[in-house]
C-alpha positions as CSV (number, residue, x, y, z in Angstrom):
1,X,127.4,104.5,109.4
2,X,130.2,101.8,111.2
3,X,130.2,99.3,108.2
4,X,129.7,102.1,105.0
5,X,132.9,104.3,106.9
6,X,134.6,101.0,107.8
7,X,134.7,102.0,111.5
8,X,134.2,100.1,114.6
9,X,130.8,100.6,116.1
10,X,132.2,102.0,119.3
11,X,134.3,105.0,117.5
12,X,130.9,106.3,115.8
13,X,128.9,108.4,117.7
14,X,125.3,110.6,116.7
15,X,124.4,113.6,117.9
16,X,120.7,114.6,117.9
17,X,120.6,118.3,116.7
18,X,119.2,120.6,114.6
19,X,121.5,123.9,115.6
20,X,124.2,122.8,114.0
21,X,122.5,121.5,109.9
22,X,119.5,122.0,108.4
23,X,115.8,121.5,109.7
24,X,113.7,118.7,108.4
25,X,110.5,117.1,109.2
26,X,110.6,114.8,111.8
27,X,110.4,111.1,110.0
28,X,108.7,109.2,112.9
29,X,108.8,105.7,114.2
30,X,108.8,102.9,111.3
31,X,109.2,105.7,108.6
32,X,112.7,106.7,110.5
33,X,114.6,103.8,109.0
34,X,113.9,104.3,105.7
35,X,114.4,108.0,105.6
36,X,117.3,108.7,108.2
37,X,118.8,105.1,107.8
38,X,118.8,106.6,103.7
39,X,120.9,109.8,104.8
40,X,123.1,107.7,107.3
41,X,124.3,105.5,104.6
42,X,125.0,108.2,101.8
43,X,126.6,110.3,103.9
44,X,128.5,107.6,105.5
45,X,129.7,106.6,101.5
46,X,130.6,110.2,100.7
47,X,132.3,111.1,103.7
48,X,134.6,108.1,103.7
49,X,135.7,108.8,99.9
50,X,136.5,111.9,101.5
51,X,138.8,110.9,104.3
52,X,140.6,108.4,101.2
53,X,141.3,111.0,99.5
54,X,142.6,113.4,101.9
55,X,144.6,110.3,102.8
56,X,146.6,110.4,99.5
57,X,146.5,114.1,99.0
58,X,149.7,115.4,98.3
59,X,149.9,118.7,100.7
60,X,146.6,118.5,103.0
61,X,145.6,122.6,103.0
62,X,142.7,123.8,105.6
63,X,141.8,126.9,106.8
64,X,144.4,126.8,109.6
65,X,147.1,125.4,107.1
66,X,148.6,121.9,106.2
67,X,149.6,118.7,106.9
68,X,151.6,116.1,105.2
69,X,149.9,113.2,102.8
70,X,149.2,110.3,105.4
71,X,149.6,107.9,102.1
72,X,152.5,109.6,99.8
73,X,152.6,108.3,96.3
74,X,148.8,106.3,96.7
75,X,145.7,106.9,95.0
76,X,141.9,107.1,96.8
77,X,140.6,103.6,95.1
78,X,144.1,102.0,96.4
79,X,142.9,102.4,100.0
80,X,139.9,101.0,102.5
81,X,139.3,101.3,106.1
82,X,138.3,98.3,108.0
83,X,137.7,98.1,111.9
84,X,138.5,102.1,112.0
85,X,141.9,101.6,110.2
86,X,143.5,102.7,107.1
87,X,145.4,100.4,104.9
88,X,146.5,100.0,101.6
89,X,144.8,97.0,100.2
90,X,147.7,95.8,98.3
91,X,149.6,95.7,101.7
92,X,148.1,96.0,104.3
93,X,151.1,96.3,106.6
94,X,151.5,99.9,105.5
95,X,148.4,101.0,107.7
96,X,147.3,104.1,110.0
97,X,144.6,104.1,112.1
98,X,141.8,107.0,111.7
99,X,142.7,108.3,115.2
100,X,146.1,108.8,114.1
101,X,145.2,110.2,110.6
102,X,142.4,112.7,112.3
103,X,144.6,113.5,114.9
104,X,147.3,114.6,112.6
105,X,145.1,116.6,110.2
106,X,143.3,117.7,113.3
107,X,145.6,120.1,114.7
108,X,146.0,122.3,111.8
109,X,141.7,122.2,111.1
110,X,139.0,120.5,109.6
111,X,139.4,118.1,106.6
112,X,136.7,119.9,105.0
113,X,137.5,123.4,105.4
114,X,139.5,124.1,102.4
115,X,139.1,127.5,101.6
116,X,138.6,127.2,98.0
117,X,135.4,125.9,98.8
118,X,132.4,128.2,98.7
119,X,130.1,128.2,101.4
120,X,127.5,125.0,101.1
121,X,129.5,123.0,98.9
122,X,129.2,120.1,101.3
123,X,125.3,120.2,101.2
124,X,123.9,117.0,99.3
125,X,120.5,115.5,99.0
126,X,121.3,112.2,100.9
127,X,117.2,111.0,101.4
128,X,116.0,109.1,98.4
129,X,113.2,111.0,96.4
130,X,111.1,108.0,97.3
131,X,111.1,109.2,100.6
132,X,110.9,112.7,100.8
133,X,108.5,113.2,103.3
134,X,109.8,116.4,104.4
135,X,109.2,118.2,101.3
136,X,105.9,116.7,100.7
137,X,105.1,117.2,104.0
138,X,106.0,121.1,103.5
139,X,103.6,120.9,100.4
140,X,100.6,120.2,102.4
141,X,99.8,116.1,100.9
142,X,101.6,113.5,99.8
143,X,101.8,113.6,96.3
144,X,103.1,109.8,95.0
145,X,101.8,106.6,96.5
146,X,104.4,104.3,99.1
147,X,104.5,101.2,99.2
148,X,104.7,100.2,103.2
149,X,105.7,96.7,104.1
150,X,104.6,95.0,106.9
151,X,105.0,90.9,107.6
152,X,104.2,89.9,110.9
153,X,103.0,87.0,112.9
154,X,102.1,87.4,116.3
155,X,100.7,85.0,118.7
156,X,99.2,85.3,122.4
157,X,98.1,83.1,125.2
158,X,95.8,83.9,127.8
159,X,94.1,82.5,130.8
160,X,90.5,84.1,132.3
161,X,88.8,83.9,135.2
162,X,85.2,83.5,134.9
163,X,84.3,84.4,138.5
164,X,86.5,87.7,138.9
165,X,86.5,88.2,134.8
166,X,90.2,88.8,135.5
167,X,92.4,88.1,132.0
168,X,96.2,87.0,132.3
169,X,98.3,87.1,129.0
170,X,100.5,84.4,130.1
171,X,102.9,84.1,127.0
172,X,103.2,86.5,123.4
173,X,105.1,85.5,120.8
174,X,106.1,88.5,118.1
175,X,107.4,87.2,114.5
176,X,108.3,90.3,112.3
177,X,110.1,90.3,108.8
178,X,112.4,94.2,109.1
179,X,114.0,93.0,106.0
180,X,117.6,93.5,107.7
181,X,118.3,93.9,111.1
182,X,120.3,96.8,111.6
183,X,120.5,96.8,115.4
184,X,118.9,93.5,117.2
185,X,118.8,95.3,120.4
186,X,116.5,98.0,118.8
187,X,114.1,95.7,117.3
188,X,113.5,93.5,119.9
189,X,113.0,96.8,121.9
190,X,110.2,97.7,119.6
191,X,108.9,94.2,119.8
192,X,108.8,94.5,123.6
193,X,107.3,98.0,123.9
194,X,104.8,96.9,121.6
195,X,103.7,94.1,123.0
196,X,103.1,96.1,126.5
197,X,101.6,99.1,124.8
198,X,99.7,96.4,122.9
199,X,98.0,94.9,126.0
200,X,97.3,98.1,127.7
201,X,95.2,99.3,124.7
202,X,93.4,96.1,124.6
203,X,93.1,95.2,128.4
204,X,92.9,98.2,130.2
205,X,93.2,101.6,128.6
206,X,90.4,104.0,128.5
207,X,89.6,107.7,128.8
208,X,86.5,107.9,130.7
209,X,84.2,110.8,130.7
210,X,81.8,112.4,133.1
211,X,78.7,111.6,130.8
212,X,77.1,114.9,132.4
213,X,80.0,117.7,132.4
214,X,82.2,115.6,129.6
215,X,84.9,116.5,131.8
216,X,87.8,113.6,132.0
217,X,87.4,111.5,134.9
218,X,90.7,109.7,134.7
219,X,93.3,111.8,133.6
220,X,96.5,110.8,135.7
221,X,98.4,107.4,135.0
222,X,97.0,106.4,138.6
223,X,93.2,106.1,137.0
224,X,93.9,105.7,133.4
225,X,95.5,101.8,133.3
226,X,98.7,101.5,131.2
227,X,100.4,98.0,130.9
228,X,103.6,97.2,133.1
229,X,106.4,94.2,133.5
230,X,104.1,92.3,135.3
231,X,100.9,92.4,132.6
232,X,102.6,89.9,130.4
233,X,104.3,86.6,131.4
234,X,106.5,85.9,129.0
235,X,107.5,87.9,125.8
236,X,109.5,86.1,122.5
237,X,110.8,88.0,119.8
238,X,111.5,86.2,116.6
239,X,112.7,88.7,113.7
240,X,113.3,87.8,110.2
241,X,115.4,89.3,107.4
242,X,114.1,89.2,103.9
243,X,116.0,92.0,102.4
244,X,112.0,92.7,100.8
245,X,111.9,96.4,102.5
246,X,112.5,99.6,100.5
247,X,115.1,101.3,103.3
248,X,118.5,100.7,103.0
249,X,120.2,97.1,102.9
250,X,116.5,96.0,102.0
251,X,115.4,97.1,105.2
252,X,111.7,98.4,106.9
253,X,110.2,99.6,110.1
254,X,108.6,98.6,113.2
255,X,107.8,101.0,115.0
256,X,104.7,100.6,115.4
257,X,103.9,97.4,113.8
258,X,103.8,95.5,117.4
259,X,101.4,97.6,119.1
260,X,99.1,97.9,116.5
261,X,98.4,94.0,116.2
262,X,98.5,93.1,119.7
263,X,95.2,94.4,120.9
264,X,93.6,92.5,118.0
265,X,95.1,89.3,119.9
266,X,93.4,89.9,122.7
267,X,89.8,89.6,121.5
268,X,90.1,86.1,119.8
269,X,92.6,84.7,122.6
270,X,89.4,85.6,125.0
271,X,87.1,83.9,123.2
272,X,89.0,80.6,123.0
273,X,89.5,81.0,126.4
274,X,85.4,81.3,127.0
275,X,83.8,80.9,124.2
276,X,82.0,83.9,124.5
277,X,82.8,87.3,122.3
278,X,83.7,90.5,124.3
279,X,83.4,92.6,121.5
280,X,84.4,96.2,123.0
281,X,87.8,97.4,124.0
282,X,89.3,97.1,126.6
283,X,88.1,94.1,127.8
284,X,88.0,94.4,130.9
285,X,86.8,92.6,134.1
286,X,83.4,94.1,134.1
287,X,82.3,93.5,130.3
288,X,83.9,89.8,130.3
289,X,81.4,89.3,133.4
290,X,78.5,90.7,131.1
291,X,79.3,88.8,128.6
292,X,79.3,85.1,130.5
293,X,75.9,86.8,131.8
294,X,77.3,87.6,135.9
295,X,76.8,90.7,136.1
């Protein structure tokens, strides 16, 4: 939204909420990118031709009245913003910045509000059709095939203990092409997360059952074992940009790339370590002792 309005990161801010729009599916995880990030983007482009050309309107009119042209005499294509600033591009000494233009138009109302306009004439369809999965969703199946990309490389050390069948991941590396990195902060987040979530699944996590009754037997995060800071010794994040994805700027997911191929890891990175197979997740303590025959 920041580079297609021209604004500094710091001036844009999103609200989560549905009270306010229309109500959509929920696109989740890696699907998010290229379905919000879609509708982010458009929007950004059509509400930014929008200020441009409230910027050069001759008599700005709202619902609450008017306010004079920020840009007398200019046209919409004569203009940009850059680092939340109007300018003309020809000069750009002759400048405003979008606080002051908002502000001004502010008083009298909202830019939009024209009261020519009928109700709904802002609606547009900003997801590409590509990624309609609200609609299809609605419909009951998905009715066209998507393509999903997903390049990763992972790597994962480990060390066991054959006498307490203890396993320490000592080091994971993550390598994941997302196309373009929109934030870096987010992606190694999901690189992170994964890795943990990753480990837990593989290492620890189980739902245990009372073979007799069927009733859970570890149904609180004190018996059921997730993963924590100190499950992992050392996490690097290496993340790629192809441009290869289908979400905007050539852009794809990961949500939940990480965590998916991380328990996989765990199974090989054993057996180098023992040269025995544990073949049944999680591996824990008590099968990798029944494997190397001590128990």
């Amino acid at each position: 939204a920041a580079d297609e309005l021209g604004m500094r990161v710091q001036d844009v801010h999103f609200v989560h909420q549905i009270d306010a729009g229309f109500y959509a599916m929920t696109p989740d995880s890696s699907t998010n990118m290229s379905v919000n990030g879609y509708a982010v983007r458009n929007a950004a482009r059509l509400l930014k031709q929008k200020i441009l050309e409230a910027a050069v309107r001759p008599q700005g009119v709202t619902s609450r009245g008017s306010f004079p042209p920020a840009f007398p005499g200019r046209k919409p294509e004569e203009l940009d913003i850059r680092d939340s600033v109007i300018f003309v591009k020809s000069d750009p000494s002759i400048r405003m910045t979008m606080a002051q233009f908002v502000k001004a138009a502010g008083i009298e109302g909202p830019l939009i509000s024209q009261p020519e306009m009928g109700k709904g004439a802002e609606r547009s369809n900003f997801t590409e059709p590509l990624f309609a999965y609200s609609w299809q969703v609605q419909q009951g199946a998905y009715s066209r095939t998507r393509h999903r990309l997903c390049r990763q490389a992972h790597f994962m050390e480990v060390e066991v203990d054959t006498e307490t069948g203890e396993i320490e991941v000592t080091r994971i590396v993550n390598v994941n092409d997302v196309g373009k990195v929109i934030s870096w902060e987010g992606c190694e987040a999901q690189q992170y997360g994964g890795s943990f979530m990753g480990v837990g699944r593989g290492k620890s996590e189980e739902v245990i059952h009372d073979p007799a009754t069927g009733v859970m037997l570890n149904g609180n995060l004190l018996d059921y074992k997730i993963a924590t800071s100190l499950d992992i010794g050392s996490v690097d994040t290496i993340l790629v940009e192809t441009g290869m994805g289908y979400g905007p700027y050539g852009a794809i997911g990961i949500g939940e790339d990480v965590a998916t191929v991380v328990p996989a890891l765990l199974m090989p990175a054993v057996y180098n370590a023992i040269g025995i197979w544990v073949d049944t997740f999680p591996i824990t303590p008590d099968r990798v002792l029944k494997a190397l025959g001590k128990a």
